[in-house]
Every structure is written in structure tokens, then in C-alpha cells.
N, C-alpha and C positions, 0 to 999 in steps of 0.2 A: 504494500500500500504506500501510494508517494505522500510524503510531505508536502504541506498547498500554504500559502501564505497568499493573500491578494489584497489588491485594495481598486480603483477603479481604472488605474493605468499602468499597473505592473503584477505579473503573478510569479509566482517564484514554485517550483515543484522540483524537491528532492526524490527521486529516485534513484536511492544511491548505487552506485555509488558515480551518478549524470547529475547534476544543478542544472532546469531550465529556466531561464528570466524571459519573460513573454511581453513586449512592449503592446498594449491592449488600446493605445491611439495613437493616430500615427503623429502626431506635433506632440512637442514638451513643452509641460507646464512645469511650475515651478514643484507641483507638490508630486507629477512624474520624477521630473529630475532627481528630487530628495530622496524619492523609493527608488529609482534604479539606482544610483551610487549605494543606497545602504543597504540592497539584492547582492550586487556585485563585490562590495567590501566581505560580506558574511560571506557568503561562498570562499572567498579566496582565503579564509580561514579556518572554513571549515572540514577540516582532515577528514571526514569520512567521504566529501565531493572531490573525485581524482579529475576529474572533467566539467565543463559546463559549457550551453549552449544556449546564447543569444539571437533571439527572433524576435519578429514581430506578427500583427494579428491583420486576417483581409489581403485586402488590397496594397498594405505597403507593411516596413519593416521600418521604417522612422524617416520623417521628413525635416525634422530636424524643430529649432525654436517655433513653439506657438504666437506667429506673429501678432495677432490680436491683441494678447496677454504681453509681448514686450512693446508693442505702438502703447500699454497703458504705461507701464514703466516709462518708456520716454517720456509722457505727456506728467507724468509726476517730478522726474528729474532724469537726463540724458545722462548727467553724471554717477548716478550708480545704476544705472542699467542696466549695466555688465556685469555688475558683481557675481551675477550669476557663471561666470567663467571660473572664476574661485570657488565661487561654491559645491557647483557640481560640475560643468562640464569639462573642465582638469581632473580631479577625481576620478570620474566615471571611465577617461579614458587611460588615467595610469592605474586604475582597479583591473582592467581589461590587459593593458600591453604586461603590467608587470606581475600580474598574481601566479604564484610557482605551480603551474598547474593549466593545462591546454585550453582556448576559448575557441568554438566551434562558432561563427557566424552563420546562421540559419537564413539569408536573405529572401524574402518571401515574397518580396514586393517591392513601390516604390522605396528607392533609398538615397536621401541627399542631404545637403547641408551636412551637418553634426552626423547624420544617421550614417551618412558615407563613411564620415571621421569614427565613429564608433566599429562600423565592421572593417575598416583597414587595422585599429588598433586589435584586433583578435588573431589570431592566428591562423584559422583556416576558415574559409568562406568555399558554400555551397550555395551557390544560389536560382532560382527559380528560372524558367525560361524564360518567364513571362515580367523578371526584373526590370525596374528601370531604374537609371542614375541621374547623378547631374552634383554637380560641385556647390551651381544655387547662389554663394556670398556675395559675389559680386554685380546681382542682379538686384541686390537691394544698398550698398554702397557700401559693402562690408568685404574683408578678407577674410582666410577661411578662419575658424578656430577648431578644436577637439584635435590638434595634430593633424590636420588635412595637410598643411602645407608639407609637411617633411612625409606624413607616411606614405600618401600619393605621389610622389616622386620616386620614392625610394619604389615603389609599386610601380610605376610605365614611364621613368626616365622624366629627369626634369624637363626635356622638348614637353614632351605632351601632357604633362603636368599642368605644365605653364598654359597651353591651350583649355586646357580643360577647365582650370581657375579663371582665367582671363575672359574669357567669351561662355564658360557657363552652358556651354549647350547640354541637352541631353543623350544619352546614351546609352545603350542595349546591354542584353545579360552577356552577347555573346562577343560584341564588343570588351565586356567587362571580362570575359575569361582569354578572349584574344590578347588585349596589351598587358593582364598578367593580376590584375585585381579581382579576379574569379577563380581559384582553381578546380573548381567544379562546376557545369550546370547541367540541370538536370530539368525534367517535366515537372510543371509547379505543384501537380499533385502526387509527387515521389519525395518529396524534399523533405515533408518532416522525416520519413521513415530512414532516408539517407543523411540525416544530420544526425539521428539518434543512433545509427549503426555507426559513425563516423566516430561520435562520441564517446561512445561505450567503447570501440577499438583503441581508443588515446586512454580511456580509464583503465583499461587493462596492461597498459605499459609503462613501460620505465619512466613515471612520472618525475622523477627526483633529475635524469638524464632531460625529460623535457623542460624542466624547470631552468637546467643550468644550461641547455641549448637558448629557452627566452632572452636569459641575461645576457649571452654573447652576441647572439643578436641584437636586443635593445644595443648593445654599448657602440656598434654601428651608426646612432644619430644619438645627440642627448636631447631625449625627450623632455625634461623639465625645461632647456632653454627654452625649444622650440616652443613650447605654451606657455613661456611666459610671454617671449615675442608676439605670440599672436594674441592674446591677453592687453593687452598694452596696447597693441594695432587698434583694435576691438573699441574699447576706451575711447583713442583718438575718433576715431570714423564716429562712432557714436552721438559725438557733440557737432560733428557736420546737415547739415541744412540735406546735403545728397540722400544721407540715411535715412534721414527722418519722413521725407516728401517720398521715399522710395518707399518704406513700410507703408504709411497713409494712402500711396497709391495699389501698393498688393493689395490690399484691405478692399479698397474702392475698384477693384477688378481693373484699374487704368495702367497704362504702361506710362512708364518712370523717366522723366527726363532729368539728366544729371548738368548738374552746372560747376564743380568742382570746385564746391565753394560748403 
């Protein structure tokens, strides 16, 4: 019998010896944020979860910030807006890259912004055929946060990194396992039962070997710069007139003119 914790935007099931975190909407509010950092912290703690696997519910796997919910925080003060970068979404993605212990991305659906930043920070991603991507920041005057900017490079070369950040387009699962940010896709209705076989096969292995493989990897980029830099970006752009008129226009279904200012 698994272990169930829920609350309305995150469920957590222990089957041990698999941890699953289920993102249950696809935009993060702040009171998501706070339950998936402290899903993902307890798991990476907890010694009888050798494994764990990150997805989401429907139609997407996480679309990243709840713009609605941060247009309110701007309209209260631009200057702590972000604090939510400290809060949770550093966190959430050094809970994921550095817990001693394999992170399956189960990608199910749309996945962008932060969502993208969250499944490059895991280790092995399976994703849906029916997946779709996109980078997203720069479409509201913002550069990436959650480690996008280093793990996406390190993931399809900083050339098309830089493309993919810069113009924001969208992109395919199969795109996504060709330049090397998929190493699996599969039929959308195979994918739980292939994230859960993927999973349990990393639970039965030399977890202590995978843990000390994580860290030699991570030591490849330092990830606490990179999120502070993009932390700090975040902040700046924040208090620009571009960000603000961009969010107000998602909102209003309009397209966004930037004046760089």
C-alpha cells in the first residue's frame, strides 16, 4: 500500500522503495511552490526512497510561474516579486540536481518556463510524444531562472541554447530527444508505466555509485553561481516597465510590445 500525502497542487506517493511528486496544475502558485520544495526536500532524505519521479497531471507537466498570481505581486511591489526565486525556485531545483539519489522526469505534457528548468535539473527524462516545450522568459521580459540558462546549454550546446532562450519558440518531444534534452520518448499513454519501470530499475542499483556519479557531474557547472546570477537578473528585469506591460499583456490575451526601457 503506497504512502499518499496531497494537498491541491502536489501529491507525493511513496511506494517504496519509488517517491512520486505529481504536479496536479500546470502554473505555480506560491502555496505549489512551498509543497513541491518540501515533496522534494523529504524524499531526498528519506532513506527508504532509493528513486523518485517527477511529473505532472493532463495536459502539461508544468508551465512554469502563475502569471496572474505574480502580475498581483508586481502590482503590490516589483521589488520583492522575486523573492520567490529564494524561496522556492532555487530550492526546488538544487533539491532535484543534488539529492544523493536518481530523479526520473516523467514529462507528460506541456513543459516550459521553470517546468523546463525543473526537468533539465533531474537526471533522466522520459517524455510523452505528445510533449511540448518552449524556454517562454523572454516572451515576457524576463531571462531564464530555475538553472535554465546553464542546464540547457550544457543539454544542446550553447549555439542553440542561445536560440532557444533568445526567440522563445516552441518545440517538439522529438525535437526534445533529437538535440539531446529527451533521452527517451515514448507514446503518451506508455509513459507512466515507463517512468515507473525506469524508476524502480535506478532503485535497485548502486545508489551510493549514482549519488557520487550526481556530484561529479554537478561539479561540471557551479550551480549555486548560476542561480544566483539568474536570481539577481530576475530582480533587475523585474522593476523594468518591459516586464510589467508584458505580464499585463499575457493576462489580456495581447501581444507585448517591448521598448527597453
Amino acid at each position: 500500500m503506497a504512502d499518499e500525502s496531497r494537498n491541491t497542487e502536489v501529491r507525493v506517493e511513496t511506494e517504496h522503495p519509488v517517491g512520486t511528486v505529481t504536479l496536479r496544475t500546470p502554473a505555480l502558485t506560491a502555496r505549489g511552490k512551498a509543497a513541491l520544495r518540501e515533496a522534494l526536500e523529504g524524499l531526498a532524505t528519506d532513506d527508504a526512497v532509493r528513486a523518485v519521479v517527477l511529473t505532472g497531471t493532463g495536459k502539461a507537466f508544468c508551465v512554469g510561474q502563475d502569471l496572474a498570481e505574480h502580475a498581483e505581486a508586481l502590482r503590490e511591489d516589483p521589488a520583492t516579486a522575486f523573492a520567490t526565486i529564494d524561496e522556492h525556485y532555487n530550492p526546488i531545483v538544487t533539491a532535484l540536481a543534488t539529492m544523493p539519489k536518481p530523479v526520473v522526469a516523467a514529462v507528460n505534457g506541456t513543459c516550459v518556463g521553470a517546468g523546463l528548468g525543473f526537468a533539465l535539473a533531474c537526471d533522466v527524462r522520459v517524455v510523452a510524444d505528445t510533449a511540448r516545450f518552449g524556454t517562454a522568459f523572454t516572451g515576457i521580459g524576463l531571462a531564464p531562472d530555475s538553472g535554465l540558462s546553464a542546464t540547457l546549454a550544457r543539454a544542446v550546446g550553447v549555439a542553440r541554447a542561445s536560440e532557444l532562450i533568445l526567440l522563445a519558440e516552441p518545440f517538439t518531444a522529438e525535437q526534445a530527444r533529437e538535440w539531446g534534452i529527451a533521452g527517451r520518448v515514448v507514446p503518451a499513454a506508455e509513459l507512466p508505466g515507463e517512468a515507473d519501470r525506469l524508476a524502480a530499475r535506478l532503485a535497485g542499483g548502486p545508489t551510493l555509485a549514482y549519488a557520487e556519479a550526481k556530484r561529479a557531474l554537478a561539479a561540471a557547472f557551479p550551480l549555486a553561481d548560476v542561480l544566483a546570477t539568474e536570481g539577481a537578473a530576475q530582480a533587475r528585469l523585474g522593476l523594468t516597465a518591459d516586464h510589467r506591460g508584458a505580464v499585463e499583456a499575457f493576462l489580456a490575451k495581447e501581444k507585448p510590445t517591448f521598448a527597453g526601457r
